[in-house]
N, CA, C and O atoms as a Tinker XYZ file with bonds, in Angstrom:
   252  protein
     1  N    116.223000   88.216000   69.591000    73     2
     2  CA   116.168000   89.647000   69.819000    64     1     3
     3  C    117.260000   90.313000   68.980000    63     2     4     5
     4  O    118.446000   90.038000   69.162000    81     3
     5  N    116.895000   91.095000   68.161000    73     3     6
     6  CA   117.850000   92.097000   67.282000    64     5     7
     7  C    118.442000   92.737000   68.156000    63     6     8     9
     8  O    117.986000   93.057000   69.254000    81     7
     9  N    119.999000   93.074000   67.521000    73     7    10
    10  CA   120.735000   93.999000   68.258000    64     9    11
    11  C    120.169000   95.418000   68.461000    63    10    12    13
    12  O    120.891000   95.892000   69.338000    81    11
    13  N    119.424000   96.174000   68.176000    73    11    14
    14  CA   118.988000   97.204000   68.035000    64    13    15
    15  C    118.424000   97.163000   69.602000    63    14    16    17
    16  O    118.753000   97.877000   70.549000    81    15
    17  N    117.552000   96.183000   69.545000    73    15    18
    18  CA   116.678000   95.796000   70.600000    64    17    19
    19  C    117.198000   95.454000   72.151000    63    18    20    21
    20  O    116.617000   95.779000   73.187000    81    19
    21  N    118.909000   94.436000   71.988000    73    19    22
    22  CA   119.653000   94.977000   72.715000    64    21    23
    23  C    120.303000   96.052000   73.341000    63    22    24    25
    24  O    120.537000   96.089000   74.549000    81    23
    25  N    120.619000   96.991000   72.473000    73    23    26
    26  CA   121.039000   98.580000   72.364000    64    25    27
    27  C    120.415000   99.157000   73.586000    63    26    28    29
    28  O    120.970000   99.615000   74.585000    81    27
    29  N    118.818000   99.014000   73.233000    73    27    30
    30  CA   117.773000  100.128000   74.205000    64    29    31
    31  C    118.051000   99.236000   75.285000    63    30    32    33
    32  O    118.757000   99.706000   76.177000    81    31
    33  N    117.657000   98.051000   75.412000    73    31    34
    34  CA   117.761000   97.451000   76.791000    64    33    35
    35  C    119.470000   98.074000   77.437000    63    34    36    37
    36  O    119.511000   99.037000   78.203000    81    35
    37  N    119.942000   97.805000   77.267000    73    35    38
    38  CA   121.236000   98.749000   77.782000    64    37    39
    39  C    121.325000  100.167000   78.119000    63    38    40    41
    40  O    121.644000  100.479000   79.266000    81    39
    41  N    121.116000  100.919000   77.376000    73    39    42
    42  CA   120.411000  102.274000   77.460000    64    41    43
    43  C    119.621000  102.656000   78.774000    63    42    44    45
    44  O    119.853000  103.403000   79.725000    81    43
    45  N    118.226000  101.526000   78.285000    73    43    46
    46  CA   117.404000  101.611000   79.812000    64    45    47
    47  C    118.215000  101.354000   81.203000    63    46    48    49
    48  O    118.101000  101.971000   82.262000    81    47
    49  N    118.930000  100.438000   80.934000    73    47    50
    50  CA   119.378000   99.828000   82.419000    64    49    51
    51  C    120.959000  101.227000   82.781000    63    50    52    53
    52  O    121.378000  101.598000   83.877000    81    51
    53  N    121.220000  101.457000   82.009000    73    51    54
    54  CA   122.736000  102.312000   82.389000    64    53    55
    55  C    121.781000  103.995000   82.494000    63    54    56    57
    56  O    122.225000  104.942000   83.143000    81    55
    57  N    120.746000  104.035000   81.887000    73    55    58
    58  CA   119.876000  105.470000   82.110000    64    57    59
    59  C    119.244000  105.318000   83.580000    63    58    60    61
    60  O    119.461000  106.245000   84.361000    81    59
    61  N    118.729000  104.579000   83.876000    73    59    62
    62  CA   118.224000  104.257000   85.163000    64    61    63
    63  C    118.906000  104.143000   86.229000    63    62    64    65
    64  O    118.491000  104.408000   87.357000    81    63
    65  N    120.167000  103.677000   85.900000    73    63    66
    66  CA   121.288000  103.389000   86.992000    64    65    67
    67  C    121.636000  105.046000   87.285000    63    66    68    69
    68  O    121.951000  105.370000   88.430000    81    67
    69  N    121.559000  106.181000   86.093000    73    67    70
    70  CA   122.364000  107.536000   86.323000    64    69    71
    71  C    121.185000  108.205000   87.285000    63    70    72    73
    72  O    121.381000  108.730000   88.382000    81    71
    73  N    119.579000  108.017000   86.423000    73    71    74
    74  CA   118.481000  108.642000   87.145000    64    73    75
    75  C    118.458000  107.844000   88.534000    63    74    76    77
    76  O    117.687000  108.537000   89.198000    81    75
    77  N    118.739000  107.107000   89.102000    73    75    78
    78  CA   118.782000  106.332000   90.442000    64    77    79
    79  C    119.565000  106.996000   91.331000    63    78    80    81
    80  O    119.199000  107.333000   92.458000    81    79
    81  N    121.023000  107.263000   90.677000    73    79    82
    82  CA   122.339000  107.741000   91.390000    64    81    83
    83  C    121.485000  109.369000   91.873000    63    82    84    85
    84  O    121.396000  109.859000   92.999000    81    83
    85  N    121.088000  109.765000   90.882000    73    83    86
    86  CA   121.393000  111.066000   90.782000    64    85    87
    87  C    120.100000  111.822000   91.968000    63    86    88    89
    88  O    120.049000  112.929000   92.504000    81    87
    89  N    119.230000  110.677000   92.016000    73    87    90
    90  CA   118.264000  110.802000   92.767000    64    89    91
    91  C    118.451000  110.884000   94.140000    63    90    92    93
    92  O    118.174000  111.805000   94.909000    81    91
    93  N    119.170000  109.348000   94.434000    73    91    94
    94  CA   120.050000  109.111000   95.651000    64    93    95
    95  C    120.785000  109.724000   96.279000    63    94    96    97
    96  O    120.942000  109.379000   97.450000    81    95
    97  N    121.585000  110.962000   95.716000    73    95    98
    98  CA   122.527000  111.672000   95.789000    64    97    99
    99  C    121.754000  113.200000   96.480000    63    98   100   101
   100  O    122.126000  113.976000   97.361000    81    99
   101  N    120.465000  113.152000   95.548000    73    99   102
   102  CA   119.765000  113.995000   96.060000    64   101   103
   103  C    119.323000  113.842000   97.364000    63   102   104   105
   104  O    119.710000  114.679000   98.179000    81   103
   105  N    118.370000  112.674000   97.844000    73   103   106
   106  CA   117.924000  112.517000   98.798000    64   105   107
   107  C    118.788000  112.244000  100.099000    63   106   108   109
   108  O    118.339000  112.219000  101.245000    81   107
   109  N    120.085000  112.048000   99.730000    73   107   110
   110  CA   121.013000  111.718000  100.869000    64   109   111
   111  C    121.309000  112.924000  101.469000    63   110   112   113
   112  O    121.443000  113.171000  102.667000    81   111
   113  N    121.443000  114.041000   99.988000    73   111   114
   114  CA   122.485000  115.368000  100.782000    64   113   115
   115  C    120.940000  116.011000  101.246000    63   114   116   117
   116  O    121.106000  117.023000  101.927000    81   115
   117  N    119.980000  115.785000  101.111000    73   115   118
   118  CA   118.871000  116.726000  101.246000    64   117   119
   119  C    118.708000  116.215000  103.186000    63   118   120   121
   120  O    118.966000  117.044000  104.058000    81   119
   121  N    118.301000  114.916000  103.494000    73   119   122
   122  CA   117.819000  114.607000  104.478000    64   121   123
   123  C    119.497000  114.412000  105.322000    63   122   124   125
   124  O    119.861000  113.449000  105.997000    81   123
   125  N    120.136000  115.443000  105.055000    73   123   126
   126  CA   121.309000  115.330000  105.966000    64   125   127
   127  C    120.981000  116.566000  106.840000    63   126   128   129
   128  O    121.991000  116.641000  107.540000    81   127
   129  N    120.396000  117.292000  107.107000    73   127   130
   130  CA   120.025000  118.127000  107.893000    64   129   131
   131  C    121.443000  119.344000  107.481000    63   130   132   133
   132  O    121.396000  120.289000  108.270000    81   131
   133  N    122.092000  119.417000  106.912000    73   131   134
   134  CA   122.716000  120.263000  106.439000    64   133   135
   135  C    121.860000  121.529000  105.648000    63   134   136   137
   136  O    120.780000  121.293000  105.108000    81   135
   137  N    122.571000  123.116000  105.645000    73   135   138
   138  CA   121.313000  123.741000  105.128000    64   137   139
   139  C    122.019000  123.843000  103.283000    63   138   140   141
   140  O    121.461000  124.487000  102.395000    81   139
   141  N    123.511000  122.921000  103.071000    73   139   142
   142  CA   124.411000  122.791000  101.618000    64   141   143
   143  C    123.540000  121.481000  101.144000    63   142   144   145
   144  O    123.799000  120.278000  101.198000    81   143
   145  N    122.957000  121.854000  100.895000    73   143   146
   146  CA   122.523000  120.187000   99.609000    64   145   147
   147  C    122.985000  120.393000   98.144000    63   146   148   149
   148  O    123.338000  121.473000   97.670000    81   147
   149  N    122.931000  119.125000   97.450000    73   147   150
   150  CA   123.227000  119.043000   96.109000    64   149   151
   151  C    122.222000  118.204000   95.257000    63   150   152   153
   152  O    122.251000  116.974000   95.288000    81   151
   153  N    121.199000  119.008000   94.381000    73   151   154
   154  CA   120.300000  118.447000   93.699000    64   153   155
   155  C    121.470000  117.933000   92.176000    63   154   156   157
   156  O    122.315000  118.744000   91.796000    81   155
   157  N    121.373000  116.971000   91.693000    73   155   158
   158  CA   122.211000  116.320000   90.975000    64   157   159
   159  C    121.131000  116.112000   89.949000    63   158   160   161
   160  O    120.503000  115.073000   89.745000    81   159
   161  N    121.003000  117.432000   89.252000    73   159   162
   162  CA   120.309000  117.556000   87.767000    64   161   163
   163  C    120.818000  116.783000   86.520000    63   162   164   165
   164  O    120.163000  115.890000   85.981000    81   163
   165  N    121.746000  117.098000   86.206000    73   163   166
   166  CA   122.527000  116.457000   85.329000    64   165   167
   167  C    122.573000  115.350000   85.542000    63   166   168   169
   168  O    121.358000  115.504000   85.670000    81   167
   169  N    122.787000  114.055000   85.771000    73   167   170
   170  CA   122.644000  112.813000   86.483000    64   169   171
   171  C    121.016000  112.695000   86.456000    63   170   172   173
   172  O    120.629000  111.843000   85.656000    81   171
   173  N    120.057000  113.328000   87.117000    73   171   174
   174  CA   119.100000  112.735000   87.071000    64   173   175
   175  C    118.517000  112.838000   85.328000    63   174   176   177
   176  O    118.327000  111.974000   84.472000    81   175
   177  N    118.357000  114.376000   85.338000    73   175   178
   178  CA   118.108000  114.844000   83.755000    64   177   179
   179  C    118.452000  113.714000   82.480000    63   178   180   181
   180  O    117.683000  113.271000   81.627000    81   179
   181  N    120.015000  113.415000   82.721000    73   179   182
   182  CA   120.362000  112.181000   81.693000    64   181   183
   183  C    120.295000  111.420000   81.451000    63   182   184   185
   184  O    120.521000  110.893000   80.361000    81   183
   185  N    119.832000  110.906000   82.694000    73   183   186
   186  CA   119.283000  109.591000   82.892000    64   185   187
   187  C    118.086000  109.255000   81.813000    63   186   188   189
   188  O    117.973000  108.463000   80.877000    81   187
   189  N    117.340000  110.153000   82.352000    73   187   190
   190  CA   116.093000  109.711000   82.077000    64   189   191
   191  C    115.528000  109.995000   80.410000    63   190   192   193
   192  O    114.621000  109.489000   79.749000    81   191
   193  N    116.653000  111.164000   80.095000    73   191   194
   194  CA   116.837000  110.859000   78.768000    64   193   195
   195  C    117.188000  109.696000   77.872000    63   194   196   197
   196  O    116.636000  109.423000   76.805000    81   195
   197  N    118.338000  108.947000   78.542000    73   195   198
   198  CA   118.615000  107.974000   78.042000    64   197   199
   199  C    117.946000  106.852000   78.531000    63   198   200   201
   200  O    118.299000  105.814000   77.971000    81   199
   201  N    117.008000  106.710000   79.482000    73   199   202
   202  CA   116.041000  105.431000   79.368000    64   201   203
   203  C    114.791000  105.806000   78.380000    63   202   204   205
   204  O    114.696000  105.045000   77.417000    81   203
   205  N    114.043000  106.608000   78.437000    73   203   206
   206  CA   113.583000  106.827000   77.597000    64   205   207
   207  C    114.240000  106.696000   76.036000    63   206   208   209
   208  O    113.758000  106.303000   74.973000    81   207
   209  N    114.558000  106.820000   76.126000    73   207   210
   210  CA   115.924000  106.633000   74.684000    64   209   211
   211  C    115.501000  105.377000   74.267000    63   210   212   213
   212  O    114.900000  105.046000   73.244000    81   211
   213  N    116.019000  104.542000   75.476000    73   211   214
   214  CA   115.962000  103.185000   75.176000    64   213   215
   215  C    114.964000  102.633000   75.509000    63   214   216   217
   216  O    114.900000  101.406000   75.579000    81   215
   217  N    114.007000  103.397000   75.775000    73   215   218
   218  CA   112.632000  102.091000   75.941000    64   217   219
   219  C    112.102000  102.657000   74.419000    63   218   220   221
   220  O    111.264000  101.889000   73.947000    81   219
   221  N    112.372000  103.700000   73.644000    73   219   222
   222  CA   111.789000  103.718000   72.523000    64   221   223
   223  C    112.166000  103.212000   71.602000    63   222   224   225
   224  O    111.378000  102.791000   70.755000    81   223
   225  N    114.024000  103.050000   71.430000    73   223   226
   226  CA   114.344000  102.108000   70.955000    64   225   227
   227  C    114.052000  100.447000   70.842000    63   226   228   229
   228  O    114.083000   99.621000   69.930000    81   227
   229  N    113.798000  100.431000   72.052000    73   227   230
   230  CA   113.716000   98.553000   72.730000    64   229   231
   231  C    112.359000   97.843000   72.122000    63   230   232   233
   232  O    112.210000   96.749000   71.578000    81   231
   233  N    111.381000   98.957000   72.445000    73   231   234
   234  CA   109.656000   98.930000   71.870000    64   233   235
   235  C    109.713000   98.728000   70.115000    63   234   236   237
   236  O    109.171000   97.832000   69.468000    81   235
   237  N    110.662000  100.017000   69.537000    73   235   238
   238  CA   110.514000   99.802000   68.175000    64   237   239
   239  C    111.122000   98.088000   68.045000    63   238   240   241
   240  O    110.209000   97.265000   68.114000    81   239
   241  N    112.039000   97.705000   67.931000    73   239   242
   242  CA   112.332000   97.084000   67.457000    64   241   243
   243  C    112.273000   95.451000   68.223000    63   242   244   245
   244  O    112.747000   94.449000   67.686000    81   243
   245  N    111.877000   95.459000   69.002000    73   243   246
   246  CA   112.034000   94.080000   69.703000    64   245   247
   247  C    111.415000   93.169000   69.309000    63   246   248   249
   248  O    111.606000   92.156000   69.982000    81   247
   249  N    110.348000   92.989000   68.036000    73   247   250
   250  CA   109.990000   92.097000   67.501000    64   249   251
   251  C    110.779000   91.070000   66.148000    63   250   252
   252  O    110.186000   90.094000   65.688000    81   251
């Protein structure tokens, strides 16, 4: 596996970890019965930029 190909796989897994958090973060403060929640855009938003990132990276080049 080319380093390139490494790259995205990293990407994916640390993008997923932010879109996960950011999700989590959501659903925790949401189902707290509080009427203050915190939708965690940024975190989710980046995430998913950067897995996508890296699954297009990972796809190009993993051969």
């Amino acid at each position: 596996m080319s380093a390139k190909a490494r790259h995205g796989q990293r990407n994916m897994v640390f993008g997923g970890l932010w879109l996960g958090g950011g999700l989590l973060i959501t659903i925790i403060t949401l189902s707290s019965g509080s009427p203050v929640f915190i939708v965690a855009w940024g975190a989710i938003l980046g995430g998913l930029i950067q897995f996508i990132a890296g699954a297009r990276e990972y796809s190009k080049n993993k051969g």
